[in-house]
C-alpha positions as CSV (number, residue, x, y, z in Angstrom):
1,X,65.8,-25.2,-30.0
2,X,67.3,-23.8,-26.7
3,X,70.7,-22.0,-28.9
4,X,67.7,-20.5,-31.4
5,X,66.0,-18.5,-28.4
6,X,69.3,-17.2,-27.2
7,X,68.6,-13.8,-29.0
8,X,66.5,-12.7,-26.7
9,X,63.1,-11.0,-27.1
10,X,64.1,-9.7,-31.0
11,X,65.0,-13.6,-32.2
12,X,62.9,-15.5,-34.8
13,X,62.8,-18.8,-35.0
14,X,60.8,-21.1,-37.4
15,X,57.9,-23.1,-36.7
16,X,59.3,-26.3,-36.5
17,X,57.8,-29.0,-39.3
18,X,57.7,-32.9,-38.8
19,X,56.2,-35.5,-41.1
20,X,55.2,-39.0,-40.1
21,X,54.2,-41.7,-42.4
22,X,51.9,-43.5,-41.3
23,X,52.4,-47.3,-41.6
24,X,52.9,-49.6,-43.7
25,X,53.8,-46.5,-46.1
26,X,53.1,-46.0,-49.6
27,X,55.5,-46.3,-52.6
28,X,54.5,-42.8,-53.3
29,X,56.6,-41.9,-50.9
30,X,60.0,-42.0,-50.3
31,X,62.6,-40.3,-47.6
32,X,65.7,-39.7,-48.8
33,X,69.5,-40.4,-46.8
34,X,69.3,-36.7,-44.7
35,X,65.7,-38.0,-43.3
36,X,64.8,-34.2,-43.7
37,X,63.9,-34.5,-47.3
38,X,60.5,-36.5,-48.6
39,X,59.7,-37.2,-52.1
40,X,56.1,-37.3,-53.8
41,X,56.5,-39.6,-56.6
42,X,53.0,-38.7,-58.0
43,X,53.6,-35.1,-57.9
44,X,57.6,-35.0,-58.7
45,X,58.2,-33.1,-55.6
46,X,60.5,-32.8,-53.0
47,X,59.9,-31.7,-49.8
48,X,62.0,-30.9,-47.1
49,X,60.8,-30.5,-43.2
50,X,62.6,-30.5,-40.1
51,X,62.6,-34.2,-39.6
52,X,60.8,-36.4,-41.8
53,X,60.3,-40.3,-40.0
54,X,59.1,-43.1,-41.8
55,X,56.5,-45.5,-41.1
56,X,58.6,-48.1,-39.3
57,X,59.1,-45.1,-36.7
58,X,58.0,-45.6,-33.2
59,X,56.3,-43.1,-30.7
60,X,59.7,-42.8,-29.0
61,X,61.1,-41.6,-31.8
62,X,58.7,-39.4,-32.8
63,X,59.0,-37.9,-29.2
64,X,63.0,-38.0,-29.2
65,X,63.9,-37.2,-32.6
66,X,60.5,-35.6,-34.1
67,X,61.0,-32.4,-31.9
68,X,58.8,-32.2,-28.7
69,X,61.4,-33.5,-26.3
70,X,63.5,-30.1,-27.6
71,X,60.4,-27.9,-26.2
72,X,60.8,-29.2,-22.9
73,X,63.4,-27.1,-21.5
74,X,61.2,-24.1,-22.5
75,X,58.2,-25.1,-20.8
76,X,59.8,-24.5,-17.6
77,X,61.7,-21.1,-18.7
78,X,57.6,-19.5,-19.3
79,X,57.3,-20.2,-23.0
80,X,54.2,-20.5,-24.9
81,X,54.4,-23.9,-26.4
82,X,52.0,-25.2,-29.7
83,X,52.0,-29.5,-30.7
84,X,49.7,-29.2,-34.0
85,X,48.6,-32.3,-35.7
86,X,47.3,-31.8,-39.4
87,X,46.8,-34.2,-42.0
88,X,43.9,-36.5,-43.6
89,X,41.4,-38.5,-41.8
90,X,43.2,-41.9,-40.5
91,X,46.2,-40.5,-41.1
92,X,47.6,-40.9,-37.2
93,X,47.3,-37.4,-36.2
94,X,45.4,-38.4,-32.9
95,X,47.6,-41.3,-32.3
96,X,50.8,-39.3,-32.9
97,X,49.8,-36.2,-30.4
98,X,47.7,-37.9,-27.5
99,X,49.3,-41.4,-27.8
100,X,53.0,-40.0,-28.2
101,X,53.8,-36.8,-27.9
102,X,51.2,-35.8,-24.8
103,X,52.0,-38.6,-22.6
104,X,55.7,-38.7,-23.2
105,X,56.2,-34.7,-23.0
106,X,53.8,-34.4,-19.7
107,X,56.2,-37.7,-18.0
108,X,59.5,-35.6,-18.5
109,X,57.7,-32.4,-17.8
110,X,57.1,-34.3,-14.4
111,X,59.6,-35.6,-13.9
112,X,61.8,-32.5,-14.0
113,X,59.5,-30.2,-11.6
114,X,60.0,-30.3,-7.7
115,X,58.5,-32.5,-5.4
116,X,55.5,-29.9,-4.2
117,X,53.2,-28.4,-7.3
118,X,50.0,-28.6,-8.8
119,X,49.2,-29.3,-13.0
120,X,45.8,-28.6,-13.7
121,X,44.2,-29.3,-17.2
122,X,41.4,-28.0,-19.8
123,X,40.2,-30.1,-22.6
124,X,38.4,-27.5,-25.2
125,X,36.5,-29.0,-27.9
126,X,35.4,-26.2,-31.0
127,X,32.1,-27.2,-32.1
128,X,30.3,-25.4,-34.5
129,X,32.3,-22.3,-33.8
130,X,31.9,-22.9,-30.0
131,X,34.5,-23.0,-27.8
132,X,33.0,-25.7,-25.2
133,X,35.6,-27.0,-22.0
134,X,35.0,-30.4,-21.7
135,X,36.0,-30.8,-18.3
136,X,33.7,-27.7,-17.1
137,X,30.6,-28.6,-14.6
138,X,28.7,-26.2,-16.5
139,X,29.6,-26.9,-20.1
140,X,27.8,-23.2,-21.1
141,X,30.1,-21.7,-19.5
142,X,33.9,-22.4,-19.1
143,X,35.4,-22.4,-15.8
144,X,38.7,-21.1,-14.7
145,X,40.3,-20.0,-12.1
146,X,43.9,-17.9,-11.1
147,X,45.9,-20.6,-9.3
148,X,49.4,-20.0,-8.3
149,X,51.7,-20.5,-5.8
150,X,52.7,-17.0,-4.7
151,X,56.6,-16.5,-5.0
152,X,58.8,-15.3,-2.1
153,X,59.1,-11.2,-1.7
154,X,61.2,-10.2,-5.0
155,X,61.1,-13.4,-6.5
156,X,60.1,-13.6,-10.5
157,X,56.9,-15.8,-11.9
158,X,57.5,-18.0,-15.6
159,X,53.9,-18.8,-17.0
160,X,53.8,-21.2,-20.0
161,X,50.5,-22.4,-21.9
162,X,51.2,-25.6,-23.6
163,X,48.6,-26.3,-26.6
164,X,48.1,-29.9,-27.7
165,X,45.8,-29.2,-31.0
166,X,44.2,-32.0,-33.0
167,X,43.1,-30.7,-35.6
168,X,40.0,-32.6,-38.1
169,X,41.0,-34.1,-41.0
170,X,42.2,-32.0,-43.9
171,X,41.6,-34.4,-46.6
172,X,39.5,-32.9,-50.1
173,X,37.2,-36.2,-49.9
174,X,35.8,-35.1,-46.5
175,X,35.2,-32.0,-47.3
176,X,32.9,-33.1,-50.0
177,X,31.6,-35.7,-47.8
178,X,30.3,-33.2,-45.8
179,X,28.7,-30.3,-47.8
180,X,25.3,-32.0,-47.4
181,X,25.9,-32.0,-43.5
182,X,24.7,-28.9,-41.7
183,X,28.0,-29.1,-39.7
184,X,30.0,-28.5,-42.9
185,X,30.4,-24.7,-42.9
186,X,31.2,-24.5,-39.7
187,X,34.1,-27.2,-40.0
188,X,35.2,-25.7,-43.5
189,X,35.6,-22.3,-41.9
190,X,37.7,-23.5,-38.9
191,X,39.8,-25.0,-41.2
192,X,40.2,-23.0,-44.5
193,X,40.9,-20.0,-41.8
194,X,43.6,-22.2,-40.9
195,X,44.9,-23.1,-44.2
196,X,44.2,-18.8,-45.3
197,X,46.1,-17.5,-41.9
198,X,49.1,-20.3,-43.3
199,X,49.0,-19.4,-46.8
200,X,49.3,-15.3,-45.9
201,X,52.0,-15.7,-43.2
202,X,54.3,-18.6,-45.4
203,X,53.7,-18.3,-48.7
204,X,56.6,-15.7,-49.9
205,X,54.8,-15.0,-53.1
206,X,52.2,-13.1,-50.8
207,X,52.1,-9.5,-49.5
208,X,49.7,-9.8,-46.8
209,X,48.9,-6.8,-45.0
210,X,45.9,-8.4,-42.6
211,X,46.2,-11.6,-41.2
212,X,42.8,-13.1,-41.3
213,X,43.1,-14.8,-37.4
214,X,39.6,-13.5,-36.8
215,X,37.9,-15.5,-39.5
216,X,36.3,-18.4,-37.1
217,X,37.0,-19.9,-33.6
218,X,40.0,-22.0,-34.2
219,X,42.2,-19.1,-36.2
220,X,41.6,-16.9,-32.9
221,X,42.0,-19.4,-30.4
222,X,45.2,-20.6,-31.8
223,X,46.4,-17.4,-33.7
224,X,49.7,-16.8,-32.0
225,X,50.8,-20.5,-32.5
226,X,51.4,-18.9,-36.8
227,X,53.4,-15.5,-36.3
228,X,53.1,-15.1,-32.9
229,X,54.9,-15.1,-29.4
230,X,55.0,-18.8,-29.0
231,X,56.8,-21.9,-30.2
232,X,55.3,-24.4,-32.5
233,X,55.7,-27.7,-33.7
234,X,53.5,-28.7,-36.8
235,X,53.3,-32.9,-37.1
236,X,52.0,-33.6,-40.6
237,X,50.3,-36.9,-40.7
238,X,50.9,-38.9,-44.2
239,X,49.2,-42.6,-45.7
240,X,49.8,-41.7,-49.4
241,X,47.0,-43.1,-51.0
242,X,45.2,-40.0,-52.4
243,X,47.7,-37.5,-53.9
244,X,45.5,-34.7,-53.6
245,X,45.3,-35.3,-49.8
246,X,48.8,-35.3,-49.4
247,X,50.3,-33.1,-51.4
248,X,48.1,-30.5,-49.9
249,X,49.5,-31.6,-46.6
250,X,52.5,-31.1,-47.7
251,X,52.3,-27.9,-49.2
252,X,50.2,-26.7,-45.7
253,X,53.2,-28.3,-44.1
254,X,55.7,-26.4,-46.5
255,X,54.2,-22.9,-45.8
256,X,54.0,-23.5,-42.4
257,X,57.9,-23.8,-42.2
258,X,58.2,-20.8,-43.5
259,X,56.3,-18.7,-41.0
260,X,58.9,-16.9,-38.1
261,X,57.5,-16.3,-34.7
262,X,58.5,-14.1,-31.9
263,X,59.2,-16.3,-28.8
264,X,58.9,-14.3,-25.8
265,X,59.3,-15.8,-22.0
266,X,56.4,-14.9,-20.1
267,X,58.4,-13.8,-16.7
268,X,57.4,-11.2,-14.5
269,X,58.5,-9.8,-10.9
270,X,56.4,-11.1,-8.4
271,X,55.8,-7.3,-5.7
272,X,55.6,-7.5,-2.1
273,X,52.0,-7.3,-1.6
274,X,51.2,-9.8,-4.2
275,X,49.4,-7.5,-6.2
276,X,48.1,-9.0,-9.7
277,X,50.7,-7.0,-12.0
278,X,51.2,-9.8,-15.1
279,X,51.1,-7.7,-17.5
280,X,52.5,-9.9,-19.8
281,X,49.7,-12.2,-19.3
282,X,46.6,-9.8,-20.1
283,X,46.7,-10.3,-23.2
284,X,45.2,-13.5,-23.4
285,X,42.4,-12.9,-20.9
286,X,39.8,-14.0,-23.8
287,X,42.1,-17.8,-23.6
288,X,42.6,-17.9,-19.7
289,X,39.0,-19.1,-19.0
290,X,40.0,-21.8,-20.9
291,X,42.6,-23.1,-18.8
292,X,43.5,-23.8,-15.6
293,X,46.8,-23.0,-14.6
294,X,49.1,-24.6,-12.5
295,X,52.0,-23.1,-10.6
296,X,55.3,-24.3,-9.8
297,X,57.9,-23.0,-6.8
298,X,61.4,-23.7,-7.3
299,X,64.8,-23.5,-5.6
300,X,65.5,-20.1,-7.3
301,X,63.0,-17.8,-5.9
302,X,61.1,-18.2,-9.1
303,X,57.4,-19.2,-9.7
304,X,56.7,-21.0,-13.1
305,X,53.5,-21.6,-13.7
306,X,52.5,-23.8,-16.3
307,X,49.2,-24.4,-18.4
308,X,48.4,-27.7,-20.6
309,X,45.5,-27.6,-23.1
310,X,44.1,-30.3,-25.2
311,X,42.3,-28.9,-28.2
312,X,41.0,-31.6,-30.3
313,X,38.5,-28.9,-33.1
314,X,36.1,-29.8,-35.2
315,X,35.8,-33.6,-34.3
316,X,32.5,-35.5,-33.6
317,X,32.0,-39.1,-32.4
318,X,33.2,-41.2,-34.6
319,X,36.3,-39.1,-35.8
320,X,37.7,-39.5,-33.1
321,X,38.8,-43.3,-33.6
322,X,41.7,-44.5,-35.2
323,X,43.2,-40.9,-36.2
């Protein structure tokens, strides 16, 4: 991941696409010898991801060899960083990102920063195309706040904003489930905006001249994870037992590999009166009242400052089990 960013400012790199299987598996589907490659039996197709891991696969190795240990490196050097989880209902996508990748990312992530800093977290949940902080004391009205450790005269500040996104099931069935539930547009919007911002950015058959990012709540608050500044790792989440389900995964999945974004490090030079001049930064003014960052001095006169947000949209109560 690290030799992809070398280009600088100008580089591309792909949004990086791992599929999971979720236990015990499904003779549906099969991974063939280069574990890059997966094969839907019912729909004679092949597809072929980043890393494809099987349902015998443990959460180290999803953490190791799916992709999000690679992103460490760049949390510290002030990347944006995106862990998306999409897939059907009971698929593992909750299990996957929170049990897996969030707790084994955020113990190296510790483990590499000095002994004196401060990691503060949001949890957003996008409810009927609301975007509510969890962790607010007035849940009306999200709280943040401009924390940093101010660097030493001439030094530079990294910021990085690290997205953990659990996204609701994307299976056909719920979505008919749920038409007679006055929730349903709301959740259908979130995600066919999704699936539409996907589609226009990956799909080379398209033209696109408008991205539709403002078409609901999640598409804006996670636009630049599809075509934008950051770095993103998509985990598809597979059972197998309804082939419409998961061949639209995959295809979602597919599309997604496709898309190039424009990873930029968010540094900037810290001036001798501390002024406020992260410019870089502005532009997510409508996100930062959605986090609370966290900023870390290090031995090279440097300030990296680090935010970590879980985003678990569109779930409700019981969705949140077993996922």
């Amino acid at each position: 991941m690290e030799e992809e960013l070398d280009g600088g400012e100008d580089s591309l790199t792909p949004v990086v696409v791992t599929a999971r299987i979720r236990p015990p598996g499904h003779p549906g589907l099969s991974i063939l010898q280069d574990e890059r490659s997966l094969v839907l039996e019912g729909a004679r197709r092949t597809f072929r991801f980043d890393r494809v891991l099987g349902p015998q696969s443990s959460q180290e190795d999803l953490y190791n060899f799916g992709g999000p240990k690679d992103f460490l490196p760049l949390a510290l050097d002030g990347y944006d960083l995106n862990f998306l989880g999409y897939g059907e209902r009971k698929s593992g996508k909750s299990f996957s990102l929170f049990g897996g990748i969030l707790p084994s990312f955020l113990k190296d992530l510790f483990a590499r920063l000095p002994p004196q800093f401060s990691l503060k977290v949001s949890f957003v949940d996008i409810l009927d195309e609301n975007i509510l902080d969890l962790l607010s004391a007035e849940p009306n009205s999200p709280s943040w706040m401009s924390a940093h450790t101010p660097a030493q005269s001439g030094g530079y500040k990294k910021t990085s904003f690290i997205k953990f996104i659990d996204v609701a099931g994307s299976d056909y069935y719920l979505k008919k489930k749920m038409q007679s539930n006055n929730m349903s547009h709301h959740v259908d919007l979130g995600l066919l905006s999704l699936v539409n911002v996907v589609s226009a950015l990956g799909d080379p058959r398209r033209n696109a001249s408008v991205i539709p990012y403002a078409d609901s709540a999640l598409t804006r608050f996670i636009g630049e994870a599809f075509g934008g500044n950051s770095v993103t790792l998509l985990l598809a989440t597979l059972i197998g037992n309804d082939l419409e389900s998961t061949l639209n995964t995959c295809i979602f999945a597919e599309l997604a590999s496709n898309i190039k974004n424009h990873p930029t490090p968010n540094i900037t030079k810290e001036s001798n009166d501390n002024e406020d001049n992260d410019d870089s930064i502005s532009r997510r003014d409508s996100d930062v009242s959605l986090f609370r960052s966290a900023s870390i001095p290090n031995s090279n006169n440097q300030d990296v400052s680090l935010s970590a947000l879980a985003l678990p949209c569109f779930k409700r109560g019981g969705d949140h089990q077993k996922e």
